[in-house]
C-alpha positions as CSV (number, residue, x, y, z in Angstrom):
1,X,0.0,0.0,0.0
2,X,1.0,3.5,-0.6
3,X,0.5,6.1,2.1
4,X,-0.8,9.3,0.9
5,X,-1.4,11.9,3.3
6,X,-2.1,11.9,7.0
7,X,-5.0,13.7,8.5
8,X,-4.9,14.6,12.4
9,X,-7.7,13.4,14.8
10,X,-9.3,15.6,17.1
11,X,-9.6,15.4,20.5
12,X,-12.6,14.9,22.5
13,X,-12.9,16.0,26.3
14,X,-15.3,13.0,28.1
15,X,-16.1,12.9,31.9
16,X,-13.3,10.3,32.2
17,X,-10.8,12.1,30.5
18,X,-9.9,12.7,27.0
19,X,-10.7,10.3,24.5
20,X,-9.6,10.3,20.4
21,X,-13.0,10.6,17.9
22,X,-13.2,7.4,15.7
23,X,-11.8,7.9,12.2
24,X,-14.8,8.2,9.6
25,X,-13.2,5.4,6.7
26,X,-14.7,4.3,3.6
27,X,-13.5,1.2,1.9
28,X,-12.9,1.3,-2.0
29,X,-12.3,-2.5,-3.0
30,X,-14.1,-4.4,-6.4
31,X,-13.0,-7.3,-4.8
32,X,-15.9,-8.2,-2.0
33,X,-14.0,-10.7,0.1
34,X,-11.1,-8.6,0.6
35,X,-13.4,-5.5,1.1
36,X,-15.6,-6.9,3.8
37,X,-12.9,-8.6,5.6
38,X,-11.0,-5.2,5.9
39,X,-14.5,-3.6,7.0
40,X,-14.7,-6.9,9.7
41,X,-11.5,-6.1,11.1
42,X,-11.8,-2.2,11.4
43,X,-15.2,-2.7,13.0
44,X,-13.4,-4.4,15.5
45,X,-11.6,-1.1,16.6
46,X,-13.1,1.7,18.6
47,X,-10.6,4.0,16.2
48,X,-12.3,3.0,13.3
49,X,-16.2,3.5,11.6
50,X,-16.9,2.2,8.4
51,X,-18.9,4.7,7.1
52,X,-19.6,3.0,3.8
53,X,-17.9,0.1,1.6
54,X,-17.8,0.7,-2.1
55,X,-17.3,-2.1,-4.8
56,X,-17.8,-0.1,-7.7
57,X,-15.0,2.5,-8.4
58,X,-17.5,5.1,-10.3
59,X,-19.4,5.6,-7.0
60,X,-16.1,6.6,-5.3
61,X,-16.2,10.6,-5.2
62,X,-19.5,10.8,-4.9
63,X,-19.4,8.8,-1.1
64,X,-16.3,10.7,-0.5
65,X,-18.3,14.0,-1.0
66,X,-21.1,12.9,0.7
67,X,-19.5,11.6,3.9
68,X,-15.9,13.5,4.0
69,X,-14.5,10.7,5.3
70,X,-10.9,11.4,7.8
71,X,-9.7,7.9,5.9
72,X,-9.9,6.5,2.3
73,X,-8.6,3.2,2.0
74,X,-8.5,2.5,-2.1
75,X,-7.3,-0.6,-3.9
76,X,-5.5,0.7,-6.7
77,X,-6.3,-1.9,-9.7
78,X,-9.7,-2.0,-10.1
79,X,-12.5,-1.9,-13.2
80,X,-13.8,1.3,-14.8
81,X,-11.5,4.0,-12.6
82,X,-8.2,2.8,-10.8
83,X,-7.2,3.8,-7.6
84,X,-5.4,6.6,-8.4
85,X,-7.4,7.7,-10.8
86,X,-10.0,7.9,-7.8
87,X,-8.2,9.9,-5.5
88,X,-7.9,13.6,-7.5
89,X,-11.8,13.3,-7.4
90,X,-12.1,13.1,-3.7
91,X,-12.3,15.9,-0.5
92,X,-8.8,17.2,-0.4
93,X,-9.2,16.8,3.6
94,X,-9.1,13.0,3.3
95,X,-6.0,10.9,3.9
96,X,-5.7,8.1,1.2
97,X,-4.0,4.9,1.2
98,X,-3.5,2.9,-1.7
């Protein structure tokens, strides 16, 4: 994977302290298997919400826009748009990974 950009977290203050907001992802894979075990494992992580899971690389931008998401994680071969190809469409405030 290639690493993008990095986007800071913000803090939040809680009665027991501070704690970090989860990071808002979305999940650009064709492959399904590999897309929903990624979403599986982040799931797993109070760090992490899936905010949505796209299998179709023309959708992309349009989820980025509509949920500025702190995270895009992209595979970079796919059908129709590549992963790279992907990226210069999204919210310039998201971190990508490839």
């Amino acid at each position: 994977m290639l690493f993008a950009d990095y986007t800071h977290r913000q803090i939040n203050s809680t009665k027991n302290g501070s704690s970090m907001t989860p990071t808002r992802t979305i999940l650009i894979d064709d492959h399904r298997l590999f897309n929903n075990g990624r979403s599986l494992a982040l799931r797993e992580s109070p760090d992490f919400v899936v905010v949505e899971q796209i299998y179709d690389s023309r959708l992309a931008a349009e989820a980025c826009f509509r949920h500025a998401p702190d995270l895009v994680l992209v595979d970079v071969n796919m059908p129709h748009l590549d992963g790279l190809a992907v990226g210069p469409s999204t919210p310039k405030r998201s971190s990508m990974i490839f």
